[in-house]
C-alpha positions as CSV (number, residue, x, y, z in Angstrom):
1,X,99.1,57.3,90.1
2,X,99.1,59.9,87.5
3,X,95.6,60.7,87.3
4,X,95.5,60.9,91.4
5,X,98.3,63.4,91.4
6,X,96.8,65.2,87.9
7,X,93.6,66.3,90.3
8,X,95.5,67.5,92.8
9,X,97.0,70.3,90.5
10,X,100.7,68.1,91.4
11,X,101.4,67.8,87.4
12,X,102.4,71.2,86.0
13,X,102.9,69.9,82.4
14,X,99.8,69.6,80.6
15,X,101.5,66.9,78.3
16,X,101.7,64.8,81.2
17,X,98.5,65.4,83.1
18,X,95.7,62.9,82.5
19,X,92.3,62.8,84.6
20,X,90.5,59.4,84.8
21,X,86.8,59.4,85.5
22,X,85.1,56.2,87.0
23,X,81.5,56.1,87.6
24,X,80.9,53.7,90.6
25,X,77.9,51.6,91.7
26,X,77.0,53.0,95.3
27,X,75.1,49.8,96.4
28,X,78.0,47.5,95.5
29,X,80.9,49.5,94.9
30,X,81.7,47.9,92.1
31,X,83.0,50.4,88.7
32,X,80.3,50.4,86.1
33,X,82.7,52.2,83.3
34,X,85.4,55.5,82.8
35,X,86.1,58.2,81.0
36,X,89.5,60.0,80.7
37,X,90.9,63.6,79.9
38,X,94.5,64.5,78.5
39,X,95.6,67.7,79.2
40,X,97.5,68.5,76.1
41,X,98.0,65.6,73.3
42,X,100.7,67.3,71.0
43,X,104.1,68.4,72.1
44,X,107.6,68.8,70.4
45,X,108.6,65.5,70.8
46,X,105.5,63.8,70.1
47,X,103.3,65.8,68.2
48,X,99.5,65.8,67.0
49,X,99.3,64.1,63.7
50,X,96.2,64.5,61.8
51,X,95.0,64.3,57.9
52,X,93.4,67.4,57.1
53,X,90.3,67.2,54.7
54,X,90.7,69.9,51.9
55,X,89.1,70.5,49.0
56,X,90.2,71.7,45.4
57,X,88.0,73.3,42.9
58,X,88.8,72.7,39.2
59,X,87.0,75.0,35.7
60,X,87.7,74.3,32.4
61,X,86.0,77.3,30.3
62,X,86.2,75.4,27.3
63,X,84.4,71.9,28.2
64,X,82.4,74.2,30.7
65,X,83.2,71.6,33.4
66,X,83.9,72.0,37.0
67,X,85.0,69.3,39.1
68,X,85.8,69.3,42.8
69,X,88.1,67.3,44.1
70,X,89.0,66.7,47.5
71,X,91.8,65.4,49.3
72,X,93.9,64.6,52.2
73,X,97.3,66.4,53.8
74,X,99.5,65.7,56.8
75,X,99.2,68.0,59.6
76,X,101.0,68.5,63.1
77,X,100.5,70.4,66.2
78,X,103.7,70.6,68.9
79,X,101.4,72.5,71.3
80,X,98.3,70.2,70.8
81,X,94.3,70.5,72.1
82,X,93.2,68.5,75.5
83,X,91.9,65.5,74.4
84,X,88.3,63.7,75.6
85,X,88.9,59.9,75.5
86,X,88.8,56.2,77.1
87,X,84.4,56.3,77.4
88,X,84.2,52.6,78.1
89,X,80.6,51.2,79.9
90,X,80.7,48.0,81.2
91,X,78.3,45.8,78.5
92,X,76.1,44.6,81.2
93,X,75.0,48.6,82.7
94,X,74.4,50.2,78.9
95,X,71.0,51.3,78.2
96,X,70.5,51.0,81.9
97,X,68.1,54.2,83.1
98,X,71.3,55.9,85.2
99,X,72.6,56.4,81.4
100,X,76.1,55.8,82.5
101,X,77.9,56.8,79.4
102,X,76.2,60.3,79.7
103,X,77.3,61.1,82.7
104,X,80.9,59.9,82.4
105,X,81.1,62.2,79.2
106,X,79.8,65.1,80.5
107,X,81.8,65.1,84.0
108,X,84.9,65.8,82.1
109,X,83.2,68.9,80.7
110,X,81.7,70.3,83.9
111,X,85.2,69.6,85.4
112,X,87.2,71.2,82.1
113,X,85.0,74.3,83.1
114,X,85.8,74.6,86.6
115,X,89.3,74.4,86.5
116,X,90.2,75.8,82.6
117,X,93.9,76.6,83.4
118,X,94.5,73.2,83.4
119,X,93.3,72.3,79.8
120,X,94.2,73.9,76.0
121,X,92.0,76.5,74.3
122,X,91.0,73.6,72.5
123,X,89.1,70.3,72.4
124,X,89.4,67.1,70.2
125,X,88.2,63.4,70.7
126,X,88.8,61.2,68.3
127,X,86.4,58.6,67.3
128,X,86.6,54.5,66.4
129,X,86.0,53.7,63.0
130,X,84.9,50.6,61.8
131,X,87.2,48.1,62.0
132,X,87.2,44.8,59.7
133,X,87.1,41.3,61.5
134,X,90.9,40.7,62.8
135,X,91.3,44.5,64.2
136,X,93.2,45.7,60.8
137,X,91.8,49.1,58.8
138,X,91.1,49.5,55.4
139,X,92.4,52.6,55.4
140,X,96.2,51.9,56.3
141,X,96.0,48.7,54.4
142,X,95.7,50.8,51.1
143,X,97.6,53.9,52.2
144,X,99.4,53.9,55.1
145,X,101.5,50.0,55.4
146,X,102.2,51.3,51.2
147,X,103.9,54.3,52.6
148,X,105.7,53.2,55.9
149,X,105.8,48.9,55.4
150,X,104.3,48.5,58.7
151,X,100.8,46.5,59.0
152,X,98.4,48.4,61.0
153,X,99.2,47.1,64.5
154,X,102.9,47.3,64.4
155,X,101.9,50.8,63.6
156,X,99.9,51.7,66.5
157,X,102.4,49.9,68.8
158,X,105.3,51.8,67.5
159,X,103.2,55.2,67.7
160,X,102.7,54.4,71.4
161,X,106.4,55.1,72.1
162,X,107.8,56.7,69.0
163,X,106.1,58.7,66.7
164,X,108.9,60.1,64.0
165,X,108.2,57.4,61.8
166,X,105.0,59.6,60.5
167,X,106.1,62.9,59.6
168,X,109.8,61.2,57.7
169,X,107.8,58.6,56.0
170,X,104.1,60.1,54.6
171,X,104.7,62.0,51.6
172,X,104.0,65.7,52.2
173,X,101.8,65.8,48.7
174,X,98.2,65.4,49.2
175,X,96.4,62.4,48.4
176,X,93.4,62.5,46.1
177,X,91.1,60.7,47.5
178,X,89.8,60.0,44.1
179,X,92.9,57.6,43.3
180,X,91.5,55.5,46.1
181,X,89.0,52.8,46.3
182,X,85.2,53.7,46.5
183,X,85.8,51.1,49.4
184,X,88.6,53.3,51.1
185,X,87.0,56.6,50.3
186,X,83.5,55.6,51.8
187,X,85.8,54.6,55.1
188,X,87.3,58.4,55.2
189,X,85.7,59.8,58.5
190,X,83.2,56.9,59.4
191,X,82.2,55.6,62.8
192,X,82.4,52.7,63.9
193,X,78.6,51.7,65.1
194,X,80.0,51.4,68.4
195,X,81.0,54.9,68.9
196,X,77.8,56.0,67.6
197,X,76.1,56.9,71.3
198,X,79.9,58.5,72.6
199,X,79.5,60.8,68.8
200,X,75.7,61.7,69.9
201,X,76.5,63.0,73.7
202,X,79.6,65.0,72.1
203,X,77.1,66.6,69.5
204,X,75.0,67.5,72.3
205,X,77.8,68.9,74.3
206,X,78.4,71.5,71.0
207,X,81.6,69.6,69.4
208,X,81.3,69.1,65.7
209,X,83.1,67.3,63.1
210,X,86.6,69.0,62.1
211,X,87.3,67.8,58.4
212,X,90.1,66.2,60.2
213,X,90.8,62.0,60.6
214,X,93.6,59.9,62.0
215,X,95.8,59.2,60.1
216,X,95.8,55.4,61.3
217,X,92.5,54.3,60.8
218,X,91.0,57.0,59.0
219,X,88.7,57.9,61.8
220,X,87.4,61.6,62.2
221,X,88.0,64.1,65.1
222,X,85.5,66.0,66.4
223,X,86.4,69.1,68.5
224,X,85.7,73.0,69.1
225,X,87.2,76.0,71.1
226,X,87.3,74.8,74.6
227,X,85.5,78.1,75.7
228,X,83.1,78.3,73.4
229,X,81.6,74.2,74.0
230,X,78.1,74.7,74.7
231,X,78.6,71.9,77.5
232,X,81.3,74.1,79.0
233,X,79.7,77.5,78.5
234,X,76.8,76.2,80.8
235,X,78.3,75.0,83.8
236,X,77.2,77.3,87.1
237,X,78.3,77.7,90.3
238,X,75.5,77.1,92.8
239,X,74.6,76.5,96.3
240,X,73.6,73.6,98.1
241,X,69.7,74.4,99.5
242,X,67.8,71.1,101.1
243,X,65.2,68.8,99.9
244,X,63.5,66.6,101.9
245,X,63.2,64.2,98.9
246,X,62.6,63.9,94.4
247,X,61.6,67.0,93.2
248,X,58.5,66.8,91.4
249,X,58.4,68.0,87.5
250,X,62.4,68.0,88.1
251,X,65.8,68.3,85.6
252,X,68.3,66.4,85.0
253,X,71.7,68.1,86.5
254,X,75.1,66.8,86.7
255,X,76.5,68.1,90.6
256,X,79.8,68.3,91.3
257,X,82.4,69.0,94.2
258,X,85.9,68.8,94.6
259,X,87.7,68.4,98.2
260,X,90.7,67.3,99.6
261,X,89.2,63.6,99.4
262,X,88.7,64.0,95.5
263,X,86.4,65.2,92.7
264,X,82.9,63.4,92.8
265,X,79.9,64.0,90.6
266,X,76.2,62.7,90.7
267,X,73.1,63.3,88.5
268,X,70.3,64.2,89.9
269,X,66.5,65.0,89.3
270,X,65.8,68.6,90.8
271,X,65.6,72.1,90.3
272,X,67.4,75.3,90.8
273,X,66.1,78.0,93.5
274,X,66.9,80.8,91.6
275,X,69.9,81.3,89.8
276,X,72.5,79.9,92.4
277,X,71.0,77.6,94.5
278,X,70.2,73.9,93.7
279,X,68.1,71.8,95.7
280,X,69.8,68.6,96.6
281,X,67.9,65.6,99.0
282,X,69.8,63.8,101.5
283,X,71.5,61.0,99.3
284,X,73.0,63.3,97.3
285,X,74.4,65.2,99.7
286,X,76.1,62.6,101.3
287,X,77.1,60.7,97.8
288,X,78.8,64.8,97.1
289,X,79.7,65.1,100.8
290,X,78.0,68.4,100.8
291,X,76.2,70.2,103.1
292,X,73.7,72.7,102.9
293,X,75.0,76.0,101.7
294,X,78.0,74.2,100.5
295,X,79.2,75.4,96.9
296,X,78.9,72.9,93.5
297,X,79.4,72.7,90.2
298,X,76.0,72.2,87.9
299,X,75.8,71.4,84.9
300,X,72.3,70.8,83.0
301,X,71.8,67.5,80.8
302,X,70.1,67.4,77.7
């Protein structure tokens, strides 16, 4: 499996490296949702396509009128940013106290910043939009089937193998996004309602909005500098100290370890000794595999 051999450092080629995070019920064993990392998303022969949000300010000194007008141009990257995607909770375990999707987003950051050689300088995820009843997209259907005759699915299929369609068939003049529909325009860069809580835990991890949407479905990216990710900048390296049970008046941490049986990550209510130590009761210990004096990887939630 890709993803097996990805964490063993076996795939070389970021382009081809993905990381696929499962959170797992203990008591049953049962999978309770994922999460999913791609190394690089952009290459020469299937690049990063995004529409670029840009501005242009017009003056006339003789009406005294300024108007600013902003619109939308094709972009590309060959040597794209490692992309944070797939954050899928099973219905029946959201809003559950464990706050599943919180830990599945953040594990891919604690992990981008213990091994940062595997990932690109920077970060994007790319968010659902809305999406009308059948699964088609307002966007495309006024801009994108116009320019390529392809409805929005054969679209997306094709993309999946083949994207060279894009770059020969959208025009390389920007669209003023005043020529559009106040329909289409109010679609630019909205999210869907259920990506709302996956757009809240990025936010919280430091990614913002980057004036840049799909050119698909219209829906925005939000990234940063891999480096400079709040989420990423506070990750520590700690040791393992024992505690004979909850720690009272206790944080939320994310702890990790990484073996030769696999990566595994647990949140936990505790508190640091010092700077470098971490105190960590039995259970999670043997959910890490850990021992005391052990090293981890802690990250602290919001």
């Amino acid at each position: 499996m890709r993803s097996s051999r990805s964490f063993q450092g076996r795939i070389r080629d970021k382009s081809r490296a993905c990381y696929i995070f499962c959170a797992e019920d203990l008591a049953t064993g049962k999978l309770a949702g994922a999460s999913m990392i791609i190394a690089r998303h952009g290459t020469p022969l299937s690049p990063h396509y995004y529409l670029q949000i840009q501005h242009d300010e017009r003056y006339s000194h003789s009406l005294r009128k300024m108007f600013r007008h902003t619109y939308l141009r094709l972009r590309y990257s060959m040597d794209g940013p490692t992309e944070l995607g797939g954050l899928v909770v099973d219905p029946a375990l959201r809003g559950r106290p464990e706050k599943i999707g919180r830990q599945l987003s953040w594990a891919r950051f604690l992990y981008i910043a213990a091994h940062p050689n595997r990932f690109q300088p920077n970060l994007i995820a790319e968010i659902m939009p809305p999406m009308t009843g059948d699964h088609d997209n307002i966007f495309w259907d006024h801009y994108g089937r116009r320019v390529t005759g392809l409805t929005f699915r054969e679209a997306d299929r094709l993309s999946m193998r083949d994207k060279e369609f894009i770059r020969a068939l959208f025009p390389e003049a920007p669209l003023y996004t005043f020529l559009l529909p106040d329909v289409v325009r109010a679609a630019l860069g909205a999210i869907g309602e259920s990506s709302r809580g996956a757009v809240r835990l990025l936010e919280q991890a430091g990614l913002r909005f980057l004036e840049q949407i799909d050119p698909f479905d219209a829906g925005p990216y939000y990234g940063g500098v891999t480096a400079e990710t709040a989420a990423i900048r506070m990750v520590r390296r700690c040791r393992v100290a024992s505690s004979p049970g909850p720690v009272a008046e206790g944080r939320a941490f994310l702890v990790a370890h990484q073996d030769r049986r696999g990566f595994r990550a647990v949140m936990v209510t505790t508190a640091l000794e010092g700077e470098h130590r971490i105190m960590l009761d039995s259970e999670a210990r043997a959910a890490l595999g850990v021992e005391r004096g052990d090293r981890v990887t802690v990250l602290m939630l919001p």
